[in-house]
N, C-alpha and C positions, 0 to 999 in steps of 0.2 A: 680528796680522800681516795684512796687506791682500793682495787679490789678487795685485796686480804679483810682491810678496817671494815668494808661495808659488808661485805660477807659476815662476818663476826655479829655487826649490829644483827642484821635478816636474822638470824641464829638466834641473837636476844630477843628482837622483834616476836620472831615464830611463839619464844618459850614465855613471853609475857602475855601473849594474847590467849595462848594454850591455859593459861594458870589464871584469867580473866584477872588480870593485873592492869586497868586501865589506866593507871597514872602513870607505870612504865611505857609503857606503851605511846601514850600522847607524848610521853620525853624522847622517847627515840625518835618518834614519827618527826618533831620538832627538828631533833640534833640532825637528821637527814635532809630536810628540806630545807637547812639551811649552810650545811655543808660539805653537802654531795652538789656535784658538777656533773651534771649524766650524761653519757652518749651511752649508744648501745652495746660497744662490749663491757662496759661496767653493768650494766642493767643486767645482761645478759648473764653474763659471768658467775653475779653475786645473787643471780635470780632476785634482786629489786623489786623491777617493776611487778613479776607474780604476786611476792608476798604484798607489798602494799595496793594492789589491784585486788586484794581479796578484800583488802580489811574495806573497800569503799560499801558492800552490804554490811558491815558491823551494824548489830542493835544498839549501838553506844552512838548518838548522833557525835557527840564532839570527834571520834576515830573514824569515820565514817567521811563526815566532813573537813577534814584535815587529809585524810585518805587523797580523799576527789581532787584537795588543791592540788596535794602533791604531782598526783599521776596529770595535772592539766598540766601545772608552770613542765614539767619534764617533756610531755609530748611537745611542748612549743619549742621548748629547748634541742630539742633533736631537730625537729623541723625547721628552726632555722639555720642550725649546723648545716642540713643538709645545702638547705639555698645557699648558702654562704659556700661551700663547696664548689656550688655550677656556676655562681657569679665569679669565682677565682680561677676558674678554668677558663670561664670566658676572657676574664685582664689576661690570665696568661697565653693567652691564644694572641690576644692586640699585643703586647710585649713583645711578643717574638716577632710580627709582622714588622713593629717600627722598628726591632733590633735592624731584622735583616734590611731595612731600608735605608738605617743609619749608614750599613756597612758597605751597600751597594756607594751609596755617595762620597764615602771615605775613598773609597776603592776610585771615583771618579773624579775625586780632587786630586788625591794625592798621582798619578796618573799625566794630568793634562799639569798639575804646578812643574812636574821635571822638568819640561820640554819646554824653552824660548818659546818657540812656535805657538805653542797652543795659546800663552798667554794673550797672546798678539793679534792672534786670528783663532776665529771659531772653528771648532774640531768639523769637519769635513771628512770627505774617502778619500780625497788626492792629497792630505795633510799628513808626513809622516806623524806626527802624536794621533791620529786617527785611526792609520792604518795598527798602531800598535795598542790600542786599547781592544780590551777583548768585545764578543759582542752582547755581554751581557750589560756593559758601561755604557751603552749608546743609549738608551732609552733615558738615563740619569740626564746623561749630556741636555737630551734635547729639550727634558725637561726644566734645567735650569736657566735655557735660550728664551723658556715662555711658551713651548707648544706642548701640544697636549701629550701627555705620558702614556705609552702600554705598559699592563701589571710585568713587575719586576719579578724575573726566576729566581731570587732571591728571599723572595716574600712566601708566603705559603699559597695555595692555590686556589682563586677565588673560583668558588663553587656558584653555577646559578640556582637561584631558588626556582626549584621545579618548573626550569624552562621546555622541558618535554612535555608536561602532564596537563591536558585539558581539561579543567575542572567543570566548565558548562556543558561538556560530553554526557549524553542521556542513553544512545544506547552503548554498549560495551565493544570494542574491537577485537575481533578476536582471527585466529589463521583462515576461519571460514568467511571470513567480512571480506579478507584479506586475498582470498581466492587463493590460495597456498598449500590447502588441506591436504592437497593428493601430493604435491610435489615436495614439501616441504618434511624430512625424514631428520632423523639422528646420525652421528657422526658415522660412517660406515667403515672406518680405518680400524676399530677391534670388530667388527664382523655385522651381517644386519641382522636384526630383532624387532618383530611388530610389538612388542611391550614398548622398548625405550622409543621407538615410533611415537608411542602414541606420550608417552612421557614427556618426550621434546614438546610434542604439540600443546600439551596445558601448559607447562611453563609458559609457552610463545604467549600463547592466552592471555596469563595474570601478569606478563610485562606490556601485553600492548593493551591492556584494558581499556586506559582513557591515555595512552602515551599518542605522541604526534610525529617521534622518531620514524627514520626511513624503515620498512620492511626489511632490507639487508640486514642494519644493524641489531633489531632485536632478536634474529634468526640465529646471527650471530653468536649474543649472547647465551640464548635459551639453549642452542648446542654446548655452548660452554659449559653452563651449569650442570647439564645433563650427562656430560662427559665426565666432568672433576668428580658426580654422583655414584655414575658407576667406576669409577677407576677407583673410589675408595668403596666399595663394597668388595673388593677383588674381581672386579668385572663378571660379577653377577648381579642379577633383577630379582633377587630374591624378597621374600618380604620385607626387611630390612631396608632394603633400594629402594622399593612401592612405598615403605612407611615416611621415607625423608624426602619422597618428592611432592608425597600429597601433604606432608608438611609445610615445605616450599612453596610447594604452590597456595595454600589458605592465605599464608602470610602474605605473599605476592597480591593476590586477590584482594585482598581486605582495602576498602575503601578510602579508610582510615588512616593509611599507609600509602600513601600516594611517594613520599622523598624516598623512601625504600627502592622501590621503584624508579625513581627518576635517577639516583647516585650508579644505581646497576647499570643501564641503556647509556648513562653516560661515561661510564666504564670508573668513577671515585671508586667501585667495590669492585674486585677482581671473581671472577666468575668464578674462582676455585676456593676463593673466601668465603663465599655464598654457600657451596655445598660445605662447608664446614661450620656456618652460623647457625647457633642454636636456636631455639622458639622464642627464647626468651631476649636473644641480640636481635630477631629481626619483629619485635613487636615495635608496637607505633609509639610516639611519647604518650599519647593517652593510656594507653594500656602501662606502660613502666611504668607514670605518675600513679594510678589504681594500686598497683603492685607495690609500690614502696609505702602507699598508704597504708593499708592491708598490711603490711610485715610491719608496720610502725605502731596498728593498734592493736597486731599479736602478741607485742612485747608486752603487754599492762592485762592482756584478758587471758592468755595461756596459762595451764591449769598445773603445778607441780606433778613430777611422779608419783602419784601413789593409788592405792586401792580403790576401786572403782566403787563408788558409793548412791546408794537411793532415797529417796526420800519421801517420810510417812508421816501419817498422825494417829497412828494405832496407838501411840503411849504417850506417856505423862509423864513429865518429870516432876519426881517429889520435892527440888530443892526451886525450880526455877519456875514449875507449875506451868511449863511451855509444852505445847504439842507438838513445836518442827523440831524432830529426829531426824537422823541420817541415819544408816544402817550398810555394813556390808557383809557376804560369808565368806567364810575360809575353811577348809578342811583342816584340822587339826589333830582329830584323832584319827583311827583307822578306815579304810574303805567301806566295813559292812556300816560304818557309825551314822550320823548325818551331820549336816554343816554345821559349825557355830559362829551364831550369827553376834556382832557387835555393836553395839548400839548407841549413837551418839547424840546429846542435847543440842542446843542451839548455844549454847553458854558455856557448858563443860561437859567433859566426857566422863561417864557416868562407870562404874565397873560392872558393869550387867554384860554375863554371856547368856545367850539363849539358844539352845538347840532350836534346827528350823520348826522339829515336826512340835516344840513346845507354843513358838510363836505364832503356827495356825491354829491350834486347839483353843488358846487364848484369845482369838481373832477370831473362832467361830465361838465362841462362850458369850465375848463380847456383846456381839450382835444380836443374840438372844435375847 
């Protein structure tokens, strides 16, 4: 079902449930849950998930509970789209790795089969078929001899898992552990400044936290960062510069975030990437998993636009003999006038306007 059709239902949906039409209503609710296919720009789109995420408090248990199924099977359905998503990125990460490996050894067959020579004797340095294979082929070579292989340039880059980050690390390393505090400055080829002084410094900080790298390399990088910082401020330290370092740096710090950390020192993240990464590129998986949970159960709980509504039990309705009202004002006639107030059942909307200063007179009569 395409946006336009589900749109249109929501539309029926709304005006059946408005007109307390519950047998319409259970028929749509039906005709949707079994042929809508949801991801979230249809949800979104056709505003779905709101309108059926209301109807889950209906007074009508069978709308109510048909409601809850719905908005369950659909949030499961997104959530597995999504895993389905990161599991296909990851096949297509291995795809490309055995690609390029395929191609590395194509490239190493086809190669040593031209040559008499290579057939006959093992590829060698003093072998002209040796001397003429490039030196990306050698490692192919040797490993088809039987000895062990280094990773192929060919293949993508195998990254270690947080080989710098000492996770048994208790206290924190920081420029001062590091004895560097006075000597260690910001880059001084656009001019010097004890602000970015000291800017460089926390950086240095929340890269060598619990890092094991050498002192060069993370000096290194923390100037990097702090350079690519100001050079996009227009080489000023203005609030804007203070606002995106002490950004950097929480993110850097966060405990939680340890691979963040170890990709940078080990240069996978280019230090100009860095000052351009937003809060939300350098939070940690746990925080993105949090965050797409969170956007996944705002789709079914978020509240349509409309008029901001209260809710009372000062009145009665005559048809449905309920006290949960809703109510909101609006100005309607002129400035010196006062509000009028509208007034809504739990069932139906009822045509009652009440000016405000009538519905306090009535509310202190009441209580009397």
């Amino acid at each position: 079902m395409d946006a336009v059709t589900l749109t249109s239902l929501v539309k029926e949906l709304n005006a059946a449930n408005a007109a307390n039409k519950t047998d319409d209503v259970v028929r749509l609710l039906k005709k949707m849950k079994t042929e809508v296919e949801p991801s979230e720009d249809l949800l979104r789109s056709s505003k779905a998930g709101v309108a059926i995420g209301k109807l889950r408090s209906s007074s009508t248990s069978s709308v109510a509970s048909l409601a809850k199924e719905i908005v369950k099977s659909w949030r499961d359905v997104i959530e597995e789209n999504k895993k389905k998503r990161k599991r296909d990125g990851g096949d297509d990460k291995d795809r490309k790795a055995d690609g390029g490996a395929k191609r590395v050894k194509a490239e190493a067959g086809s190669s040593t089969a031209g040559s008499p020579a290579a057939a006959s004797t093992p590829p060698s340095a003093s072998t002209p078929t040796a001397d003429g294979v490039k030196s990306e082929v050698k490692p192919t070579t040797t490993a088809a001899a039987g000895s062990s292989s280094s990773p192929k340039p060919d293949s993508p880059k195998q990254r270690p898992t947080l080989s710098t980050i000492d996770s048994s690390r208790t206290v924190p390393r920081t420029a001062k552990s590091d004895g560097i505090t006075n000597s260690f400055k910001a880059d001084t080829s656009d001019g010097v400044d004890p602000v970015r002084d000291k800017c460089v410094v926390m950086i240095y900080d929340a890269l060598a936290l619990d890092s094991t790298a050498q002192t060069k390399i993370i000096q290194e990088r923390a100037r990097g960062i702090e350079k690519a910082i100001y050079k996009s401020f227009n080489y000023s330290t203005n609030n804007d510069y203070r606002a995106k370092i002490r950004s950097i740096y929480l993110n850097l710090k966060d405990k939680g975030n340890p691979a963040l950390r170890n990709e940078i020192v080990l240069g996978y993240i280019d230090t100009e990437a860095v000052a351009k990464m937003s809060k939300e590129e350098m939070a940690s998986e746990s925080v993105r998993s949090l965050n797409e949970k969170l956007a996944s159960d705002n789709l079914f709980k978020a509240k349509a636009v409309g008029e901001t509504q209260a809710e009372t039990d000062a009145f009665k309705c005559g048809r449905c003999q309920q006290r949960k009202c809703t109510y909101y004002q609006m100005q309607t006639r002129s400035a010196d006038e006062p509000m009028t107030v509208s007034l809504t059942t739990a069932m139906h909307r009822l045509p009652l306007l009440f000016s405000l200063s009538h519905l306090i007179t009535k509310r202190r009569l009441g209580s009397r």
